[in-house]
C-alpha positions as CSV (number, residue, x, y, z in Angstrom):
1,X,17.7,-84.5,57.2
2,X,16.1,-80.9,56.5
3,X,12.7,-80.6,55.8
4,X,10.5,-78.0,53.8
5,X,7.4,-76.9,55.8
6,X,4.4,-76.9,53.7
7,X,4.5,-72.6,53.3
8,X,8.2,-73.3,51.5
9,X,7.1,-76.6,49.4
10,X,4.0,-74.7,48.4
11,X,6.0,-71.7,47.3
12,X,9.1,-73.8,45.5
13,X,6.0,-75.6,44.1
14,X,4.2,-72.2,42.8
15,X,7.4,-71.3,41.5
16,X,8.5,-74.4,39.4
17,X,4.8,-74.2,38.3
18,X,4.8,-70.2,37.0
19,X,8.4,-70.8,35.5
20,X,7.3,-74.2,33.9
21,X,4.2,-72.1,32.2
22,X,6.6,-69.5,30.4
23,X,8.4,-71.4,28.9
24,X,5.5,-73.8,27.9
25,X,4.3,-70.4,26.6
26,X,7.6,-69.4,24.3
27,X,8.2,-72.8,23.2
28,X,4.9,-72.8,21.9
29,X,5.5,-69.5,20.8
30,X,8.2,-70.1,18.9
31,X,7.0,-73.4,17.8
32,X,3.8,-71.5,15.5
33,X,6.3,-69.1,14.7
34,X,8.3,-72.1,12.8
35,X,5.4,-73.7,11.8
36,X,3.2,-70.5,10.1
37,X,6.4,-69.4,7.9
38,X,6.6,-73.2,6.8
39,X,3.1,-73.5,6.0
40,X,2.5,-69.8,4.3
41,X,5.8,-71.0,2.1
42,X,3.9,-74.2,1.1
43,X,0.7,-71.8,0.0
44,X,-1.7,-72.5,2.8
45,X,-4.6,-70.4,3.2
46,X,-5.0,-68.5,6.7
47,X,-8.0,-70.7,8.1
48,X,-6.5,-74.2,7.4
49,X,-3.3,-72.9,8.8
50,X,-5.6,-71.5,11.9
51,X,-7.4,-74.8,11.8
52,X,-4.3,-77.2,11.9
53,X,-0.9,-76.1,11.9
54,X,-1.8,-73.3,14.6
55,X,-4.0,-75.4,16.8
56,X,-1.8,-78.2,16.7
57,X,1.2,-75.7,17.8
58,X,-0.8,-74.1,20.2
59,X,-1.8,-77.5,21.7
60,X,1.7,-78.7,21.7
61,X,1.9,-77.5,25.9
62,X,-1.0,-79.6,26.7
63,X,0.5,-83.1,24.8
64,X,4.1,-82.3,26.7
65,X,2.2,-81.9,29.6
66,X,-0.3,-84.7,29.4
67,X,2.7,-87.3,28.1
68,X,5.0,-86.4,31.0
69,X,1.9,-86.0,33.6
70,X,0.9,-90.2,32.8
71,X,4.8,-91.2,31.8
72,X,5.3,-89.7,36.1
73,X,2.4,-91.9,37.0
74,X,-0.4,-88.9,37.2
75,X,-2.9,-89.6,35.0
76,X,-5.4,-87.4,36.9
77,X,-3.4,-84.6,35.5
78,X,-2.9,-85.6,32.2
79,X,-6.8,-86.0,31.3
80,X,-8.1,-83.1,33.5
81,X,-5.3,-81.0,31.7
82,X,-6.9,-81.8,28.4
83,X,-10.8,-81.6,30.0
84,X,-10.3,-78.3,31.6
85,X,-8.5,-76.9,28.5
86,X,-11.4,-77.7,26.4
87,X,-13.3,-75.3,28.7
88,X,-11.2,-72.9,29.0
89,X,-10.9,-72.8,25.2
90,X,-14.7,-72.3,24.8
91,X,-15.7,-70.2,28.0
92,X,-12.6,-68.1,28.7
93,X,-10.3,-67.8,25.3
94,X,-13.6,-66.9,23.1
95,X,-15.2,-65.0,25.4
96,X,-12.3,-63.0,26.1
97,X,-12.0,-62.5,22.3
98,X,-15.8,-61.3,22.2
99,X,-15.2,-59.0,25.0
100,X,-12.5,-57.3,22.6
101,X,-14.1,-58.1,19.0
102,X,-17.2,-59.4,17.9
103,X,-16.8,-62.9,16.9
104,X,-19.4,-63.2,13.3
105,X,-18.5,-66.4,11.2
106,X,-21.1,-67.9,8.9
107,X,-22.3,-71.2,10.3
108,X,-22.2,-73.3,7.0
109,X,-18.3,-72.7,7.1
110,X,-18.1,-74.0,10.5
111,X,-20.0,-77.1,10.3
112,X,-17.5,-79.9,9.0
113,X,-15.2,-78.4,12.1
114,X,-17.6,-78.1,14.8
115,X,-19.2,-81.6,13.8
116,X,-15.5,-83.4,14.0
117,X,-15.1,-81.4,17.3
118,X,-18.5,-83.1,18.6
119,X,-17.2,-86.4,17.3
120,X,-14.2,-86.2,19.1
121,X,-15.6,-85.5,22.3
122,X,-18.3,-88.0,22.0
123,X,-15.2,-90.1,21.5
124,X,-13.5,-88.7,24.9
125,X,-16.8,-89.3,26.5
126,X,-17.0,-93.2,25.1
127,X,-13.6,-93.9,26.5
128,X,-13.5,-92.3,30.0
129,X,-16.5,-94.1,30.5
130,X,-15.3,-97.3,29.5
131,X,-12.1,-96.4,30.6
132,X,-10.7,-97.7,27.1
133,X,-7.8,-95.3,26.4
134,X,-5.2,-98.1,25.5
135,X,-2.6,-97.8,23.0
136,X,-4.5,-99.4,20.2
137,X,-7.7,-97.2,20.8
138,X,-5.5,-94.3,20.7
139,X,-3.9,-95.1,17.5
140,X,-7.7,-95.4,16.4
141,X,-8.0,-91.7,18.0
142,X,-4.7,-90.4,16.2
143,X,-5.5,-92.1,12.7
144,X,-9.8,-90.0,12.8
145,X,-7.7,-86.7,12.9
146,X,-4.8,-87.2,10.6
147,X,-7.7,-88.5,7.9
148,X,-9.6,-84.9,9.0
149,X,-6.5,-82.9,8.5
150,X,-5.5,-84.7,5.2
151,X,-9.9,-83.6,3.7
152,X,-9.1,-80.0,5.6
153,X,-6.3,-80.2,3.0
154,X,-7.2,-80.8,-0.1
155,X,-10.7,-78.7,1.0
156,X,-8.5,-75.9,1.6
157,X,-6.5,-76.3,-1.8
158,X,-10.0,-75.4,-3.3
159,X,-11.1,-72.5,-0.8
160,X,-8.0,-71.0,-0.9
161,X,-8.9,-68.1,-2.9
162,X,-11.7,-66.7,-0.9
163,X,-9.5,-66.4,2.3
164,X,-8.4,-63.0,2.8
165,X,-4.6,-61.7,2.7
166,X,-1.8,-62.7,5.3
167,X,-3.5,-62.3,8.8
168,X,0.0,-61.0,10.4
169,X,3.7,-60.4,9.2
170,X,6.1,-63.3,9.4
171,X,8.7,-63.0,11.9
172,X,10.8,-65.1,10.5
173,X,12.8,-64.6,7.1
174,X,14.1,-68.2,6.1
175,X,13.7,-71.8,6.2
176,X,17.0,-72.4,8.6
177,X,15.9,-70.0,11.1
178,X,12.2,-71.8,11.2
179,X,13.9,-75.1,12.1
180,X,15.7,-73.2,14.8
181,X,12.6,-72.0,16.5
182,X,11.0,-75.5,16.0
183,X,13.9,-76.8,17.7
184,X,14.3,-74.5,20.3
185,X,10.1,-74.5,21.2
186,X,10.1,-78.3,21.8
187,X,13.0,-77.9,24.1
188,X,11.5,-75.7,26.0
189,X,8.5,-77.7,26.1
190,X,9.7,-80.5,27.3
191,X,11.5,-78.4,30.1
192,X,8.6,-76.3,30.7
193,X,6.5,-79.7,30.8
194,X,8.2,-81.2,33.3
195,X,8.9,-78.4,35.4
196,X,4.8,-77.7,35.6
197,X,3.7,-81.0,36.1
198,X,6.2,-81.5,39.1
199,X,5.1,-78.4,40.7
200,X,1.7,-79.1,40.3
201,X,1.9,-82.3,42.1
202,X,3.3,-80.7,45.1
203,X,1.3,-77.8,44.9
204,X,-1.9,-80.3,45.2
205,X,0.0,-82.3,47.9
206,X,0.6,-78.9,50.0
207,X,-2.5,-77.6,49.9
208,X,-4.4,-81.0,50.1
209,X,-6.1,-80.4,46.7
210,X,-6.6,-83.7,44.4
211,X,-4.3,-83.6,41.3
212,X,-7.2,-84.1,38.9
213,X,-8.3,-80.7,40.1
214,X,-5.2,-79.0,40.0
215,X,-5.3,-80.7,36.4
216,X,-8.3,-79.3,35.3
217,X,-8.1,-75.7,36.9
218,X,-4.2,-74.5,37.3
219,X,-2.6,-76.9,34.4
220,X,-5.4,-76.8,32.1
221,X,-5.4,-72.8,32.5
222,X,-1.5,-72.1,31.8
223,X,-1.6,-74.6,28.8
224,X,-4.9,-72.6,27.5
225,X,-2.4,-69.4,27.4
226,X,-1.0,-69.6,24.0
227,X,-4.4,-70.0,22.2
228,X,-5.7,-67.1,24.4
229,X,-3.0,-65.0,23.2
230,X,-3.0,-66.1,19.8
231,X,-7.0,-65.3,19.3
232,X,-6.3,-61.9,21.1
233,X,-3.6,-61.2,18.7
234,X,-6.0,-62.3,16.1
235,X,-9.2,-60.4,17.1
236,X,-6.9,-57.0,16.9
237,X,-7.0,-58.1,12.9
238,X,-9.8,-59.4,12.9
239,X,-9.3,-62.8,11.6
240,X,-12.3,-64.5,12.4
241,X,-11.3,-67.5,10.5
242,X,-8.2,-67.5,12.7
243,X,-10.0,-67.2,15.9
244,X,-12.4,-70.0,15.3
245,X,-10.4,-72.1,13.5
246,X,-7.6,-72.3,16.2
247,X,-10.5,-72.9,19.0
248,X,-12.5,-75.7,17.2
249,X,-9.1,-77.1,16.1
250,X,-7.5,-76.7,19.3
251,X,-10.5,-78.4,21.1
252,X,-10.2,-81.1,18.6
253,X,-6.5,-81.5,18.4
254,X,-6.6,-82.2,22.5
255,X,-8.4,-85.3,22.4
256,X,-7.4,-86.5,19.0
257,X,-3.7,-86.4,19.4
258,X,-3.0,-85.3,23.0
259,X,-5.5,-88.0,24.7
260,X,-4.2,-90.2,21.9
261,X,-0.6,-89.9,21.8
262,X,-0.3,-90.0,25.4
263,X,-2.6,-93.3,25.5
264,X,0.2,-94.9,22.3
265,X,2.9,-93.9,24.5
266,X,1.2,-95.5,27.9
267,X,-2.2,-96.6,28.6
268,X,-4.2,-93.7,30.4
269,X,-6.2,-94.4,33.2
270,X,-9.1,-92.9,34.0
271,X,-9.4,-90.6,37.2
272,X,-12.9,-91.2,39.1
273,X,-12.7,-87.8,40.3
274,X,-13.0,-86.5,36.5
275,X,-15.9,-88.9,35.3
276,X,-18.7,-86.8,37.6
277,X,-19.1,-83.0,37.3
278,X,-16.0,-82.7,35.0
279,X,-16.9,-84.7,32.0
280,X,-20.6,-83.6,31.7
281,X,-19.5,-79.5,32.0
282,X,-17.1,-80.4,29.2
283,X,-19.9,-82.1,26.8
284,X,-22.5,-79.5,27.7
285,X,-20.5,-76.8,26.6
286,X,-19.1,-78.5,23.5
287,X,-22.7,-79.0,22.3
288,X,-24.0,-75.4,23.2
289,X,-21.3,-74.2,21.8
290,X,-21.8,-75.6,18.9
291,X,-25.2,-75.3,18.5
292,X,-25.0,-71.6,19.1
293,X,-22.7,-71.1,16.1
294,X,-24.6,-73.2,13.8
295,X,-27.9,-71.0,14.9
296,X,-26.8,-68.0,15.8
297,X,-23.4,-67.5,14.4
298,X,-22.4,-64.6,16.7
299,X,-20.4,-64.2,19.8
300,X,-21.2,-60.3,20.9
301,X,-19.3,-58.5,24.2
302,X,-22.3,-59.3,26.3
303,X,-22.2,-62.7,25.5
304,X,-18.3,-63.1,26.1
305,X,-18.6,-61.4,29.5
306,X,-21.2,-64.5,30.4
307,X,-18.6,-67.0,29.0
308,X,-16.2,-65.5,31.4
309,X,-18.2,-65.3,34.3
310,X,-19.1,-69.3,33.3
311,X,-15.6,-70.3,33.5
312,X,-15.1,-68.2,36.8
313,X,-17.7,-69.9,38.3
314,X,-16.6,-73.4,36.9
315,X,-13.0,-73.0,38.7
316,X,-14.6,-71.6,41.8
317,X,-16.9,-74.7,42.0
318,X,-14.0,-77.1,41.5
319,X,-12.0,-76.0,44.8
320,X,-15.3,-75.4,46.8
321,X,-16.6,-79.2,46.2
């Protein structure tokens, strides 16, 4: 029977992985697409659709990822997927952003987010510690956010008059064609899904790396793409309640319903490898983070070249360990 050497499994693996990642990156792509020209037909102010509907669809990679990633018996990827996005979220996608636009929000406007944001990671930290991510605690996960997103929206049916105008044209014209792209971007999620979990596996099996680490570095960086390029695309109109919104919500959205959904479908375990370094760089950042905005309410270039060095530094430690 033929046999790959390692040098043609690592670069059928590489492959599978970089094709897996575009079409993670359409589908969810086209997913927002589908999902802003739904929402902006509803009357839905910019920031809750930033908040929810776009951090959900932009978080849509990492649930397809994390579902198939524990349904193929990898839970190591499926938790450091969701772990290492968070970082990237903070340290790359907004300092990135700050590097091209200065990032001002007042912090009073940010506090109900950023608090539910800490919440939820105090919740990932409760349940990787206890390893306790069964199905009913993440129906318990899944039923905190949808009561959040329901007082984002009746909030939002008050503030919606001090949002500014339509933060980008629609690039869709009617209802049928929004299903279609819906349609389409979960197909190619679920394709994409699989294709970059599989190659991740193999990738970490032919360089002798542990799949937690390829989870939280190489899986939780591609998934992490379509929220960098939807806050680049935003920062060029400077939509800071975009930006934000999508991050915090993003950030929130991952352990909420990602960690959740994928716990209801089948009970995650809990890597050992994650519950060191991992989970503490994740929490430390969350909470600067956060108290940064509520206190200083800026993110300048200087400041997002730091971030960036930050998360260099964070990969670089992860293969060197």
């Amino acid at each position: 029977m033929f046999e790959l050497t390692t040098y043609e499994l690592f670069v059928l693996a590489a492959g599978s992985m970089a094709f897996g990642l575009f079409l993670l990156i359409k589908g969810g792509d086209w997913m927002i697409d589908g999902a802003v020209f739904m929402a902006e037909r509803t009357g839905l102010s910019p920031l809750f659709i930033g908040a929810t509907i776009i951090s959900f669809g932009t978080s849509v990679p990492e649930l397809f990822t994390s579902v198939n990633a524990n349904l193929a018996g990898h839970p190591g990827i499926a938790l450091g997927n969701v772990l290492g996005s968070n970082v990237a979220n903070i340290l790359l996608v907004l300092g990135a952003t700050a590097f091209v636009f200065n990032v001002t929000a007042n912090p009073k406007h940010l506090a109900k987010d950023l608090a539910m944001m800490l919440l939820a990671t105090a919740i990932l930290a409760f349940g990787m510690m206890t390893d306790s991510f069964s199905r009913l605690f993440g129906l318990g996960m899944f039923a905190i956010l949808a009561s959040f997103v329901f007082y984002q929206y009746k909030t939002d049916s008050i503030e919606i008059e001090e949002e500014d105008d339509d933060t980008a044209e629609p690039l869709i014209t009617t209802m049928k064609t929004a299903v279609l792209f819906l349609l389409a971007g979960v197909g190619a999620l679920a394709v994409g899904s699989e294709l970059l979990v599989q190659g991740a596996v193999q990738t970490g099996t032919a360089i002798g790396v542990p799949e937690a680490v390829i989870g939280i570095t190489v899986v939780a960086f591609g998934t992490s793409l379509p929220e960098l390029s939807t806050c680049i695309a935003a920062a060029r109109k400077q939509s800071v309640g975009l930006i934000l919104g999508n991050i915090i919500g993003s950030n929130t959205f991952n352990i909420l319903s990602i960690i959740a959904l994928t716990a209801v479908v089948q009970p995650l375990a809990v890597d050992p490898v994650l519950l060191g370094m991992d989970l503490w760089v994740t929490i430390a950042i969350t909470v600067l983070f956060t108290i940064w905005m509520l206190t200083v309410g800026k993110l300048t270039r200087p400041i997002g070249i730091a971030m960036m060095i930050a998360y260099v530094v964070f990969i670089a430690v992860q293969y060197l360990q």
